[in-house]
N, C-alpha and C positions, 0 to 999 in steps of 0.2 A: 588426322594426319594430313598436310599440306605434300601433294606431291607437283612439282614442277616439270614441263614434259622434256625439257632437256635432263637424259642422263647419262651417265660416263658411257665410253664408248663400249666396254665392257662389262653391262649390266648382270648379266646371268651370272657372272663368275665372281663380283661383289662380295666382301666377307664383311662381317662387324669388324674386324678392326682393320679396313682401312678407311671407313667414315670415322670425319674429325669434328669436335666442335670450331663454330667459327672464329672462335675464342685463338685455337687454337691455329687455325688457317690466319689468322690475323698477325700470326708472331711472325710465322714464315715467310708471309705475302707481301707485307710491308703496306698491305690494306687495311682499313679500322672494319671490329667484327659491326658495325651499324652500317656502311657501306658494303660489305657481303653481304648481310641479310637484304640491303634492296634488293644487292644484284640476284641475290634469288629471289627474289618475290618477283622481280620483273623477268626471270625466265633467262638471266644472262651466266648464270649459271646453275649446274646441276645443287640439286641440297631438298632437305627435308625437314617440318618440324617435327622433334618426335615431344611432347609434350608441350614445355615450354621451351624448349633449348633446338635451336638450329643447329644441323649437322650438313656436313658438305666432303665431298671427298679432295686430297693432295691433286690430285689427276684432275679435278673440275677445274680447282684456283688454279692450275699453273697453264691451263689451255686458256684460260679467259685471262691470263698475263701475259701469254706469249702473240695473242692477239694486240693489232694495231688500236687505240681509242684514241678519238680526237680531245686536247686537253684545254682547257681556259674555259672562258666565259659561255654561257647561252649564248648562239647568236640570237634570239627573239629578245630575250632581256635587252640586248644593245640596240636593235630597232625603237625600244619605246622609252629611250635615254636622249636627253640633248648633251653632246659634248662639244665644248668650247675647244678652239685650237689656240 
């Protein structure tokens, strides 16, 4: 089991059913479940594998939505591009 050191703010009190698959976090979130699974593997949100199936709680996705992310391009990708004007 993959655990990631961010967890909900109310770990102790946690029950099974309010961890989701990300299947299911993906309906709600309007995020695809392959971008949840980065964001937890890189620790930007709370989640678990329990076998083969990633689980995450409602409480993890909507604190990493209601957070500010900068959107578009890499800037390093744009540094090793030539663009014409």
């Amino acid at each position: 089991m993959i655990m990631k050191d961010k967890k909900p703010s109310d770990q102790g009190g946690k029950l099974l059913n309010e961890i989701i698959s990300l299947g299911n976090a993906s309906q709600f979130s309007g995020l695809s479940s392959d971008h949840l699974r980065r964001l937890v593997e890189n620790g930007a949100i709370w989640g678990v594998k329990i076998g083969r199936n990633w689980v995450t709680t409602r409480e993890a996705v909507e604190e990493y939505k209601n957070q500010k992310h900068p959107r578009g391009p890499n800037p390093k990708r744009l540094n090793n591009k030539l663009y014409r004007v």
